[in-house]
N, C-alpha and C positions, 0 to 999 in steps of 0.2 A: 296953939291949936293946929292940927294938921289942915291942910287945902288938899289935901288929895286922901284918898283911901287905902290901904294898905292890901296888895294884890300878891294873893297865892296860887303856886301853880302845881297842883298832882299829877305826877309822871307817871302813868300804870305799867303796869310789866305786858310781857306780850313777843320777847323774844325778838326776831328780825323785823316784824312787824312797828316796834316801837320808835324805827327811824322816821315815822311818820310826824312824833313828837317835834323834830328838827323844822319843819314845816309851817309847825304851829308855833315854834318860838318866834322864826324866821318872820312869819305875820306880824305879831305884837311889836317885834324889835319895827319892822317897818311903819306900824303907825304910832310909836314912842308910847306905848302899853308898857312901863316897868313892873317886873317880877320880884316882889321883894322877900318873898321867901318860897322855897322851892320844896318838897316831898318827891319822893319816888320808888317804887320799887321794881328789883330788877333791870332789866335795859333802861326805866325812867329813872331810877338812882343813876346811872351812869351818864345820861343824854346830861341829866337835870346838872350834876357833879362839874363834868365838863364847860357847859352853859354857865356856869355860874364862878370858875375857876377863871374866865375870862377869855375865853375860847370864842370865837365867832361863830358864826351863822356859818360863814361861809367856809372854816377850816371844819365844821360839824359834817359839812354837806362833803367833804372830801375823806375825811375819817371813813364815813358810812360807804364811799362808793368802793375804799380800796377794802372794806372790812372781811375775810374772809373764815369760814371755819378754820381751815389750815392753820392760820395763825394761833388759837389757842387751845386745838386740841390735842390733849398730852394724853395717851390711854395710859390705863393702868390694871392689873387683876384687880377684876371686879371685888369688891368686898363692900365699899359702903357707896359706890360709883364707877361708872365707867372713866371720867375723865378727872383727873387729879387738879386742874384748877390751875396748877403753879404757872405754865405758860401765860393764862390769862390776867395772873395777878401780876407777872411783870410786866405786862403790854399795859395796864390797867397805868402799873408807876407810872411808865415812858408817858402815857398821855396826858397824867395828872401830874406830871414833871415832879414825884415824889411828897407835893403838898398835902395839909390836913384838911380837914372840912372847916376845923375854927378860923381857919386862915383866908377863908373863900372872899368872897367879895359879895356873893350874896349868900344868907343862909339854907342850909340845906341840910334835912335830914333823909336818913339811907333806914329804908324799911328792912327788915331781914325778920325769918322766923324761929323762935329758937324749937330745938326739936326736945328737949331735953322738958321744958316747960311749957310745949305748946303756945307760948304766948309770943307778942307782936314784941319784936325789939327795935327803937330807932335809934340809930349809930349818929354822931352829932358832933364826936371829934374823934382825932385820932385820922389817921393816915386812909386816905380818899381812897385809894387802892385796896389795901382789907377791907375796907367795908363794902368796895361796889363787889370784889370780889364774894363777900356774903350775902350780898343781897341776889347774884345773880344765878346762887348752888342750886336749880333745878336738880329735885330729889329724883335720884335714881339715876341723874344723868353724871351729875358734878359730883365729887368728894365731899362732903357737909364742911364746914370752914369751923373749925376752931377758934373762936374771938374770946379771950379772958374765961369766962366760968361758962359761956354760951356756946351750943353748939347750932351753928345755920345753918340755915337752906332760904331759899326763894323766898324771899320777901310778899311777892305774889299768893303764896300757901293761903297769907291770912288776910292781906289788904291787896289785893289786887289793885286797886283806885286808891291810895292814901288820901281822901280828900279832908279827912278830921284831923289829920296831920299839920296840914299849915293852917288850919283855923285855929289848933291850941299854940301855933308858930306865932301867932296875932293878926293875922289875915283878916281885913272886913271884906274883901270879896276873894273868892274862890272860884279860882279855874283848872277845870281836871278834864283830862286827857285819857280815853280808856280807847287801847289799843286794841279790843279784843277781838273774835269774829268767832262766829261760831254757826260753820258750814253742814246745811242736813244732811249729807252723807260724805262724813269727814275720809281723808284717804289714808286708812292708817295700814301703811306699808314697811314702816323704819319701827323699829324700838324708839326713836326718839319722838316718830308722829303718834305713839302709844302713850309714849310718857305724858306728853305736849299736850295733847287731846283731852287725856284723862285729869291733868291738873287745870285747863279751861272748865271741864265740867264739873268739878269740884267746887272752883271760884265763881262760876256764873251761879251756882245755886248758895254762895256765901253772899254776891250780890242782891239776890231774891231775897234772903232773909236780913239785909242791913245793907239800904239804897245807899248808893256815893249822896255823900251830903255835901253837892256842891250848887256855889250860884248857877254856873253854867258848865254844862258839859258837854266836851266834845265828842265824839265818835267816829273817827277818819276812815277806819275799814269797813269798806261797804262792799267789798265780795274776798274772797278766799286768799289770803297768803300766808304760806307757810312761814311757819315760825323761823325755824333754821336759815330758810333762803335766804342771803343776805344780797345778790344777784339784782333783786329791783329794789332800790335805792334810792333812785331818781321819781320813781312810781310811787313810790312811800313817801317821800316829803312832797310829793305835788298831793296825795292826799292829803297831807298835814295841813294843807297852804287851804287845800280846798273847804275844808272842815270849819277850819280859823276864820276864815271868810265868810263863811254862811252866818257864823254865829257873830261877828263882828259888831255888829249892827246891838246886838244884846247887851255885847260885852260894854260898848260907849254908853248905853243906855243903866247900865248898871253904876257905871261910873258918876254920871250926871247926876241920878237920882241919890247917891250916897252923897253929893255935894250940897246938894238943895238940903240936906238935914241939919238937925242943928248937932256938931259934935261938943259941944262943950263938957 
């Protein structure tokens, strides 16, 4: 019989915004909270992939500060995207030191969307790198990712919050992470604040019609950062931290109360 409960964690997507997640793992790992199976889509397939490949807190916390666009934007003539992805998916390897996800240390499944089928894909083996790279093809921005008979984009499309991901993972408690913010007069100046914008208000009314089904949920952006900026870093994991914190008090009491039951 288990003594402890079995704790899932949903990464939501949310672009530069999602370094906040680093924050909220940072909390758990500090009050011995384990994560035993992880979800994510987009920037949280990535955080979550990392985290769970055995990476620290604190090499998480240095990834994010030196993270720059530069580093994986590769243009291309426009045709199904602006930015061809390939830069991304070899920075993706280097991080993930070429491993699979079946190899991880904790499990973790990589949301992506197929366009071909409109339907939700979760990636589960196979090489950590193609799949964050599919989880993270923001349509219109990234090249759609080519995976076997699937063609992705943004994991975000269809699950923004994966939180029914790690409950069918076997999770008795579930903790999700939703990066998202959604500012009354958004400053849509770039094609990319267009694109950004427009896929937030897509998924916030996918939320509206099918809530995160989670124990507890967190929500770390409490005013405006751009997606793209990857610049405050520091500012996005003291949100994470602050977020994890408030709700702490929940999360041990979730805990307790799934102990007092009978699991037999």
């Amino acid at each position: 019989m288990k003594d402890r409960p079995l704790i899932g964690l949903a990464l939501g997507s949310g672009g530069a915004r999602g370094i906040a997640h680093i924050g909220v793992l940072e909390v758990l790992e500090e009050q011995g909270i384990p994560v035993d199976f992880i979800s994510g889509s987009s920037v949280g397939a990535l955080i979550g992939s990392l985290f769970a490949g055995g990476q620290s807190v604190a090499d998480l916390r240095k990834i994010a500060s030196l993270f720059r666009r530069k580093y994986y934007i590769d243009f291309t003539v426009p045709k199904m995207g602006f930015v061809t992805g390939k830069r991304l998916e070899e920075l993706f390897f280097m991080l993930t030191k070429g491993e699979s996800l079946e190899n991880l240390q904790t499990p973790v499944s990589v949301v992506a969307t197929d366009l071909n089928s409109g339907e939700r894909v979760l990636l589960t083996e196979g090489s950590i790198a193609k799949a964050v790279r599919a989880s993270v093809s923001i349509p219109g921005i990234f090249v759609p990712y080519r995976y076997g008979d699937h063609l992705l984009v943004d994991g975000g499309v269809i699950d923004r919050v994966p939180a029914s991901v790690v409950t069918e993972m076997g999770a008795d408690i579930v903790l999700a992470v939703d990066v998202s913010y959604f500012p009354e007069k958004p400053a849509n100046e770039t094609i990319y604040d267009v694109i950004m914008h427009s896929m937030e208000i897509m998924s916030r009314e996918l939320v509206r019609a099918k809530q995160i089904n989670a124990d507890i949920l967190m929500e770390p952006i409490g005013e405006e950062r751009n997606a793209i900026v990857f610049e405050d870093a520091e500012a996005l994991v003291q949100q994470g931290r602050e977020e994890a914190e408030r709700v702490l008090p929940r999360i041990l009491e979730k805990i307790e109360a799934w102990k007092g039951r009978d699991h037999e």
